[in-house]
C-alpha positions as CSV (number, residue, x, y, z in Angstrom):
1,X,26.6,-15.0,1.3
2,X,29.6,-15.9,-1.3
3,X,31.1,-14.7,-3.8
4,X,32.0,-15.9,-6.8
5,X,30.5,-13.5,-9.8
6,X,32.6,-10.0,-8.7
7,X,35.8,-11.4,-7.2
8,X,38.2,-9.4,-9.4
9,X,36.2,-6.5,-10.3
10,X,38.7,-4.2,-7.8
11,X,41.8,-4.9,-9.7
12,X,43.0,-2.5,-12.4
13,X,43.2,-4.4,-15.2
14,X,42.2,-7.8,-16.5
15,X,43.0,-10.9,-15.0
16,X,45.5,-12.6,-17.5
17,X,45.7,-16.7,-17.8
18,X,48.4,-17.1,-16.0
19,X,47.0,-15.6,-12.8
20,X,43.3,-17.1,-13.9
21,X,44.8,-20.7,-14.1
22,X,46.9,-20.4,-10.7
23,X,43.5,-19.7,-8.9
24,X,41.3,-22.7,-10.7
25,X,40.1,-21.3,-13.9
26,X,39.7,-23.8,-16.2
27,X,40.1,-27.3,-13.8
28,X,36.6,-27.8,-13.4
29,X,35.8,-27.5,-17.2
30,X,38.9,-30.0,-17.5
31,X,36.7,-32.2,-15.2
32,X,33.6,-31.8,-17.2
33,X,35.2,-32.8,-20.5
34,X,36.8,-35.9,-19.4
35,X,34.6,-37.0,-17.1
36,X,30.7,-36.2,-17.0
37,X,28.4,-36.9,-20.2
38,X,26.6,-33.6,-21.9
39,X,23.1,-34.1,-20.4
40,X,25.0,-34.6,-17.1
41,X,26.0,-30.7,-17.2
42,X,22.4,-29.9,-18.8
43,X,20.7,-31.4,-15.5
44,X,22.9,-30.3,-13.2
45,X,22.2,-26.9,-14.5
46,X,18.3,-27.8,-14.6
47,X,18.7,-28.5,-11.0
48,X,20.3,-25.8,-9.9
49,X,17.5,-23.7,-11.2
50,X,19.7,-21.5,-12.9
51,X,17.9,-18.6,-14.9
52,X,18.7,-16.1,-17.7
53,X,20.1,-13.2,-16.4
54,X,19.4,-11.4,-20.1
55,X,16.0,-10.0,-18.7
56,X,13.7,-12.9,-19.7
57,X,14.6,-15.1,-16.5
58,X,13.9,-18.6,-18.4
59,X,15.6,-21.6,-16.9
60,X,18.8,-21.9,-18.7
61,X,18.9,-25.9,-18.2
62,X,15.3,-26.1,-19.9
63,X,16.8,-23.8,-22.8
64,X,20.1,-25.8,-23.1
65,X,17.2,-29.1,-23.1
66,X,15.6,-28.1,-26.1
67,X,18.9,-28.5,-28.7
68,X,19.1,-31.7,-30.6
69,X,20.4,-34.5,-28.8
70,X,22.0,-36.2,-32.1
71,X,23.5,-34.1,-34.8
72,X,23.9,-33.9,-38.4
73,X,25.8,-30.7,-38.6
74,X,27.1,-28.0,-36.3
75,X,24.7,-26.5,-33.6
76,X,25.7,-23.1,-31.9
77,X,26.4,-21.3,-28.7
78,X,25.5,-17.6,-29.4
79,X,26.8,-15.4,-26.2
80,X,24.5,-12.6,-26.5
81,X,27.1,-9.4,-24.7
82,X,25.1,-6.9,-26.2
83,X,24.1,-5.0,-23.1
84,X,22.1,-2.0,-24.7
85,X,19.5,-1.7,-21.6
86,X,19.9,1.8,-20.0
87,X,20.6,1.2,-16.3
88,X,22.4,-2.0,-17.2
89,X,26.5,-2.6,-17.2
90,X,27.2,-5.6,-15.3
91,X,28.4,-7.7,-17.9
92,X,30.5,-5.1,-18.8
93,X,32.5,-5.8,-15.5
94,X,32.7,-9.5,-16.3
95,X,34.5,-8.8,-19.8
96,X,36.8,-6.1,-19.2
97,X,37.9,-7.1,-15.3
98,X,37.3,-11.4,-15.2
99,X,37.1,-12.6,-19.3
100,X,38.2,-15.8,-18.1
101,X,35.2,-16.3,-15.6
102,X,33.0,-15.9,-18.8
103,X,35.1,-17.9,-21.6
104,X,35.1,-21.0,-18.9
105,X,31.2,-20.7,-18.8
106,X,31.7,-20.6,-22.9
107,X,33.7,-24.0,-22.6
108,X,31.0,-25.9,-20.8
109,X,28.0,-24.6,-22.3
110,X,29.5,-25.9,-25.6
111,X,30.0,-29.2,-24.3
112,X,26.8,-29.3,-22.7
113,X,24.8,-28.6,-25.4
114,X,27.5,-30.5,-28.1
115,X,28.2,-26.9,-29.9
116,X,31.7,-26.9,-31.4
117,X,31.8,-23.3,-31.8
118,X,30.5,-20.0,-29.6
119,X,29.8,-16.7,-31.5
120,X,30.3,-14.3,-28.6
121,X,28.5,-11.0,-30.0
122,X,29.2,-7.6,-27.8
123,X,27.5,-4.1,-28.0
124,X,30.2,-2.3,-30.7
125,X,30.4,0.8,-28.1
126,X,32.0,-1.9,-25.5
127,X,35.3,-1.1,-27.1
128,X,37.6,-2.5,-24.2
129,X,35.4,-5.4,-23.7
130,X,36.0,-6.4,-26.8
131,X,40.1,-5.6,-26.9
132,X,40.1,-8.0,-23.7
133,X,38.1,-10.4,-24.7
134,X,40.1,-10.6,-28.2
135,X,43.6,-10.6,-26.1
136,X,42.3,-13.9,-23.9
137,X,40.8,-15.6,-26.4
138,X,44.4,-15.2,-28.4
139,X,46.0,-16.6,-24.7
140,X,43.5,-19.5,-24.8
141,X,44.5,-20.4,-28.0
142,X,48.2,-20.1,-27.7
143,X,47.4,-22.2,-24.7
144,X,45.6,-25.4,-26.4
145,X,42.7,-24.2,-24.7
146,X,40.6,-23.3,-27.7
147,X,40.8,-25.6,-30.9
148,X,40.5,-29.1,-31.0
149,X,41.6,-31.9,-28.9
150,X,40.2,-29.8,-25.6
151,X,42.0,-31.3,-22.1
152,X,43.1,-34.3,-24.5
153,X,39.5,-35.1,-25.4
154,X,38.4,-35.5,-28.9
155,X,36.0,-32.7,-28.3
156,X,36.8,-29.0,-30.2
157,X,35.4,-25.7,-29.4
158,X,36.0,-22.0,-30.8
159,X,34.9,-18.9,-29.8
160,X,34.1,-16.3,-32.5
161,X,34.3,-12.8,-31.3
162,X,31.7,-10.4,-33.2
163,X,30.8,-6.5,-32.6
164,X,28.0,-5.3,-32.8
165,X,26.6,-2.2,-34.5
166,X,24.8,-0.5,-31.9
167,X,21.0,-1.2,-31.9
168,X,19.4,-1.9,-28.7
169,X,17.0,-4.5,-30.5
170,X,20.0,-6.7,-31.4
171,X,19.7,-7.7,-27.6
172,X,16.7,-9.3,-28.4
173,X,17.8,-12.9,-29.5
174,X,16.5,-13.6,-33.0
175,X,17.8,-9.6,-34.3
176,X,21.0,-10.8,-32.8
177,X,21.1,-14.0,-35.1
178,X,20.0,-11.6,-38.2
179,X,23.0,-9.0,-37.5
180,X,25.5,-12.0,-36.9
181,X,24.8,-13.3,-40.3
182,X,25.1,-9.9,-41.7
183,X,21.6,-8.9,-42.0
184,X,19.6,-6.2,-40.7
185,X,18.9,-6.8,-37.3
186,X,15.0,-7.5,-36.6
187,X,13.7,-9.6,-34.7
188,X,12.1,-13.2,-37.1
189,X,8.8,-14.7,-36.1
190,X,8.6,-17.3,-33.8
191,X,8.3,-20.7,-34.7
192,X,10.7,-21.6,-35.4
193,X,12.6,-21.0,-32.0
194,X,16.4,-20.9,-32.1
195,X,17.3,-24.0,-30.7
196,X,15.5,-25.4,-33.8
197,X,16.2,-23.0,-36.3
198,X,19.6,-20.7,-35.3
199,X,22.6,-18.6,-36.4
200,X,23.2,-19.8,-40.2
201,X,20.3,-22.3,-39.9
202,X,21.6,-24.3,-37.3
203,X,20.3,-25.3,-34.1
204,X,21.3,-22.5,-31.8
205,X,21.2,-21.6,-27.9
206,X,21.8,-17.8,-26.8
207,X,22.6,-17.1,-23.4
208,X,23.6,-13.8,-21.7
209,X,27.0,-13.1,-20.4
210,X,26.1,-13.4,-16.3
211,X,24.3,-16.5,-17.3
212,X,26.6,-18.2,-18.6
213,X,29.3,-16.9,-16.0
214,X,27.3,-18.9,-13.3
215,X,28.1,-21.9,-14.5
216,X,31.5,-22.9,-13.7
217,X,30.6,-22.3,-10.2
218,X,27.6,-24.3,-10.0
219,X,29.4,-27.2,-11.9
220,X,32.2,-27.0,-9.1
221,X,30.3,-26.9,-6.0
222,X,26.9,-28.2,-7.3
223,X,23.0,-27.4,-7.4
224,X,22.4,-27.8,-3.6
225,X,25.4,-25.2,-2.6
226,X,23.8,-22.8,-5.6
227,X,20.0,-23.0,-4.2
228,X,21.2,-22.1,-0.7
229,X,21.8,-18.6,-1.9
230,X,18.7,-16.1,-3.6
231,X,15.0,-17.1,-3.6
232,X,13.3,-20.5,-4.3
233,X,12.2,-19.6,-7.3
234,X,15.4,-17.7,-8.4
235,X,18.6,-19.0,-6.1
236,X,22.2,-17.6,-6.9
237,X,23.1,-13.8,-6.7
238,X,22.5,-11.4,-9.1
239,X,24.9,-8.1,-10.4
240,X,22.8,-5.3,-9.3
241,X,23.9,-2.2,-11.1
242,X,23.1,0.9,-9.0
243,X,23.4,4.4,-10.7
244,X,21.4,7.9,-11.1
245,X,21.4,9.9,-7.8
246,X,23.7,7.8,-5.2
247,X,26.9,8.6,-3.2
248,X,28.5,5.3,-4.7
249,X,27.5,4.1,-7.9
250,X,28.4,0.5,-8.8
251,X,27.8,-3.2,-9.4
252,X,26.9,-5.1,-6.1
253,X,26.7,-8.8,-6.0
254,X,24.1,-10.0,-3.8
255,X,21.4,-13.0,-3.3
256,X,18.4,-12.7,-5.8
257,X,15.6,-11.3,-3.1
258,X,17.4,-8.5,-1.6
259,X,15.9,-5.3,-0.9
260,X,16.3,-2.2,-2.9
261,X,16.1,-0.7,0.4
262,X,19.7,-2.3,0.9
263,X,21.1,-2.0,-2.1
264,X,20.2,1.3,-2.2
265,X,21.0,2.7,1.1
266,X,23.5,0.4,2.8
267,X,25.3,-0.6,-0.8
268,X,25.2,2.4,-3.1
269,X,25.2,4.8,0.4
270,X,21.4,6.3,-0.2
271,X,20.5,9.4,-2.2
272,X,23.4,11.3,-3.1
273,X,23.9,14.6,-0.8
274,X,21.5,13.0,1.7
275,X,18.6,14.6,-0.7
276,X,15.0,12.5,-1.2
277,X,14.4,10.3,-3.8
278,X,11.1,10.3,-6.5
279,X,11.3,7.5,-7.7
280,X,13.6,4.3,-8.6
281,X,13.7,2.2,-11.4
282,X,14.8,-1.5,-10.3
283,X,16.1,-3.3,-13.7
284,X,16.1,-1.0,-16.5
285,X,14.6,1.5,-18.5
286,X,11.9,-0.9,-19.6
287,X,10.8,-2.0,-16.4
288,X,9.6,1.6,-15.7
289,X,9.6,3.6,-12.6
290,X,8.3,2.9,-8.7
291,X,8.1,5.4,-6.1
292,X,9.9,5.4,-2.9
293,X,7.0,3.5,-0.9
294,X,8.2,0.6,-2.8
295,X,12.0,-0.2,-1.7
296,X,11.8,-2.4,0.7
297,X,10.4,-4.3,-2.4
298,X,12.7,-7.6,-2.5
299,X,14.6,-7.6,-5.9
300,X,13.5,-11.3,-7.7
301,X,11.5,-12.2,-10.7
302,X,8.3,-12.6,-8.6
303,X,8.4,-10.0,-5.9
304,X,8.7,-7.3,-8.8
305,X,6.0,-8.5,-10.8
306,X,3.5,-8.5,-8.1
307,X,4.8,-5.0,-7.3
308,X,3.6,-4.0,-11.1
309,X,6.9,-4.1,-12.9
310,X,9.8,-6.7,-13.8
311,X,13.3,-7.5,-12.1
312,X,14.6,-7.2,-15.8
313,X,18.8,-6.8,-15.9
314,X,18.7,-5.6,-12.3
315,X,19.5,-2.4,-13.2
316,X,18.8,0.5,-10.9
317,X,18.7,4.0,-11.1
318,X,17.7,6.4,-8.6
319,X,16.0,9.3,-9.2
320,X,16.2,12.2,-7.4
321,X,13.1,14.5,-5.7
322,X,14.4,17.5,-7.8
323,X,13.7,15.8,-11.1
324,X,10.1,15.0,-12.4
325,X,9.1,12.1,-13.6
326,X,7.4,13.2,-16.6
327,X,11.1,14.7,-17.9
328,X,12.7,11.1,-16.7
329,X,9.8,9.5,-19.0
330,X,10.8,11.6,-21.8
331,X,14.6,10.3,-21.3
332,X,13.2,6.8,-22.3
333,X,10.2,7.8,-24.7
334,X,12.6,9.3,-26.6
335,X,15.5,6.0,-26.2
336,X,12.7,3.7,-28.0
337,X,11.6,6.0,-30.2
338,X,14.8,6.1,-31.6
339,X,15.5,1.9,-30.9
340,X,12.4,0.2,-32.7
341,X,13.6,-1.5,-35.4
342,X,10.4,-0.4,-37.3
343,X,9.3,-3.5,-38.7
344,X,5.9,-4.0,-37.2
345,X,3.8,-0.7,-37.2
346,X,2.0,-0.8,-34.1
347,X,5.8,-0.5,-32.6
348,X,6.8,1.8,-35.0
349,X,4.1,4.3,-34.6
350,X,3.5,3.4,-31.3
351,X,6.6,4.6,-29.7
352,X,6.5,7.4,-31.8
353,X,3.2,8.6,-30.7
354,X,4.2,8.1,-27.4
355,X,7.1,9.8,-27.1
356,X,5.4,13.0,-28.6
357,X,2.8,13.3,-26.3
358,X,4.7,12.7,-23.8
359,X,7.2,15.7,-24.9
360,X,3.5,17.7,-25.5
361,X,3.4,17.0,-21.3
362,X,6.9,18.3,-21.0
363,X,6.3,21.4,-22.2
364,X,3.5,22.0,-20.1
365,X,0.9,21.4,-22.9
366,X,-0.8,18.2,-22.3
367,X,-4.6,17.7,-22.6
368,X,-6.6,15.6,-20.7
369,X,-7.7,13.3,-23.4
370,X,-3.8,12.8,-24.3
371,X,-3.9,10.4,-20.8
372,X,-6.5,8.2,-22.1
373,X,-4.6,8.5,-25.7
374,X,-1.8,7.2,-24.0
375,X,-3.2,4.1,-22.7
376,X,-4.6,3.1,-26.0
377,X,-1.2,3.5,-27.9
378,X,-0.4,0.9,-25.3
379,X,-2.9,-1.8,-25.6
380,X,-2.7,-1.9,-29.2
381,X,1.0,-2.2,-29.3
382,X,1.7,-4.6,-26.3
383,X,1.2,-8.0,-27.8
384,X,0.6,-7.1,-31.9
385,X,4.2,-7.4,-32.9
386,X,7.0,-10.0,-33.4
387,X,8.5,-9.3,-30.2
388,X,8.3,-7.5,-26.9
389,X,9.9,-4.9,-28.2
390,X,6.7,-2.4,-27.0
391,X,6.6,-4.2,-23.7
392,X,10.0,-1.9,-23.2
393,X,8.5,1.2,-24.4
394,X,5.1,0.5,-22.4
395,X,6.8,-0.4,-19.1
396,X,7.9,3.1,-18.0
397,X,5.0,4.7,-19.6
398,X,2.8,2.3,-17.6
399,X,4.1,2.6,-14.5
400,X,4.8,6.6,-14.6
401,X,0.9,6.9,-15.6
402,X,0.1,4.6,-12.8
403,X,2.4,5.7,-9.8
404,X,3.0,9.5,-10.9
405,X,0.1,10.6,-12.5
406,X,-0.5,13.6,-11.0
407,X,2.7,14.9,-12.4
408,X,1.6,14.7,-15.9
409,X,-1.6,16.0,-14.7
410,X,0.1,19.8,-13.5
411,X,2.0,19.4,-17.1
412,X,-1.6,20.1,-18.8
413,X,-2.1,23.2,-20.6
414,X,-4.5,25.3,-18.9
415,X,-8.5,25.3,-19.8
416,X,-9.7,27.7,-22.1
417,X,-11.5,30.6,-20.6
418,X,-15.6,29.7,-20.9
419,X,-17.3,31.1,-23.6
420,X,-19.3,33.5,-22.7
421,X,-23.3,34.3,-24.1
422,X,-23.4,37.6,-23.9
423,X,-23.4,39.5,-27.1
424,X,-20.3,41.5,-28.2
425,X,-20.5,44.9,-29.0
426,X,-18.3,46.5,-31.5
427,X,-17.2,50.3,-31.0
């Protein structure tokens, strides 16, 4: 297995230019601007089967495909570094310890889908993030990095840095365009897609932060090197974030297809004080929980989905035998009640229904029709609104109901006492 996602995420701070330039950053997007052809870098991508690392897991060549191949007006790159998924903080690592990893990504993502200028918009709580980001876009600039005239082309690309405000749906990609041009971020309807109809109008492609970190490698040592590593279906490595109950808590880069088993145990060092584990959830709060019978399940797109759940951001977070599952639900039922924008109503009063049942089972006062209740709030949200926004609510609901049912079963209240037929007598 190599590297090449986490090489400086030891060091203390940030690598600078000077030190990012003396170990190759930047000569192999030199290389792509004066000598390869946009749809050169689109296909190579394509062919590397590189996917979104966002949560979505489209092919990131087929996306960058889709923009408009001749132009009247500016198009976009929209870097989309608003990592609001609890669980999730790997590209976190990649803007305060490696900037320059992700800003050469920036460089030939622009040229490869003829954007002149990137909008990179981070969560506003990522408050170093940002302050490095801001100090190496100023070094790229003083360089002649950034501006026009790029490695004495004709070609000119700037990268807009923009912060967030805090909302969890502004990581979906269309309520990210609506808070970058200063409106209130919901998701729009779809058609029109992005790439047609984008930030300010324009055509527009958004891309995650890991994503679009992948791709100086795969430009430098090509498709074939980058399908050797990961699954068929989903080659490269991944950041897996491992938190909750382990000795060492971290981001682990490793080949798409591992084992939570691994990551878990030989990686992260197993449950923390040697105690059991409950449960694990392996990319995110919206990909819900699976018990410990599942880790030897291997960690890609299509392994986890036939396992009931998704891969998501790679996220995972181990939860330990002493805590129920019905009070970890209540952790999230309560994160999405709070994070749906509102807009559609069967989201809206969905998660809200949800989460107070669910708290109804945390006190120890569930009923037995609240199960079934439960399941309905579910299929009349999942699919009846703009976006998937209910998919992330449903997803640990789901999969607690489905895995750990019993545990919301011993949280009902208990039965009333029969009646009785016998007459009452009154003194």
């Amino acid at each position: 297995m190599e590297i090449y996602l986490s090489n400086e995420f030891a060091r203390e701070g940030p690598l600078l230019l000077a030190e990012a330039r003396a170990k190759g950053r930047y000569r192999t997007a030199q290389r792509v601007f004066e000598s390869l052809k946009p749809e050169q870098v689109v296909d190579e991508v394509k062919n590397a089967g590189l996917r979104g690392r966002g949560g979505a897991w489209f092919p990131t060549g087929i996306k960058w495909s889709f923009m408009p191949k001749e132009l009247k007006g500016p198009s976009y790159l929209v870097v989309n570094a608003d990592e609001g998924e609890p669980g999730t903080f790997k590209d976190r690592r990649i803007m305060e310890k490696d900037p320059h990893l992700l800003l050469e990504g920036i460089l030939i993502s622009c040229f490869a889908i003829r954007a002149e200028t990137a909008f990179l918009y981070i969560r506003g709580e990522y408050r170093t993030a940002h302050d490095v980001l801001a100090d190496a876009i100023a070094e790229l600039e003083a360089a002649g990095l950034l501006g026009g005239d790029l490695f004495g082309t004709n070609r000119r690309v700037n990268v807009v840095l923009h912060r967030g405000a805090g909302a969890y749906i502004c990581g979906e990609e269309t309520a990210l365009l609506n808070s970058l041009e200063g409106r209130r971020g919901e998701p729009r309807p779809k058609p029109p897609f992005p790439a047609v109809w984008g930030a300010f109008g324009r055509p527009t492609s958004v891309n995650n932060v890991e994503t679009l970190a992948n791709v100086p490698a795969i430009l430098e040592r090509g498709s074939v090197w980058y399908k050797a590593m990961g699954t068929p279906l989903a080659p490269g490595n991944l950041l897996f974030g491992v938190s909750g109950a382990v000795e060492r808590p971290g981001c682990y880069e490793l080949p798409l297809g591992t084992t939570a088993r691994e990551l878990i145990d030989k990686h992260a060092g197993g449950v923390r004080g040697g105690g059991r584990m409950r449960a694990f959830v392996p990319g995110g709060a919206s990909t819900g929980f699976l018990p410990p019978d599942k880790i030897d399940v291997p960690m890609d797109p299509e392994s986890l989905k036939k396992a009931g759940t998704m891969l998501g951001t790679g996220g995972i977070v181990v939860i330990p035998e002493e805590v129920s599952i019905v009070d970890a639900e209540r952790i999230f039922s309560r994160f999405f009640r709070h994070e749906t924008c509102g807009q559609c109503s069967p989201c809206r009063e969905g998660a809200a229904w949800s989460d107070q049942i669910v708290a109804r089972f945390q006190r120890g006062e569930g009923r037995r029709e609240d199960l079934a209740l439960l399941e309905e709030i579910m299929r009349g949200s999942k699919g009846m609104t703009i976006c998937v926004f209910p998919d992330a609510f449903a997803g640990p609901l789901a999969t607690a109901l489905t895995q750990f049912r019993g545990e919301f079963e011993r949280r009902m209240a208990p039965a009333a006492p029969a009646a009785t037929s016998e007459p009452t007598t009154h003194a």
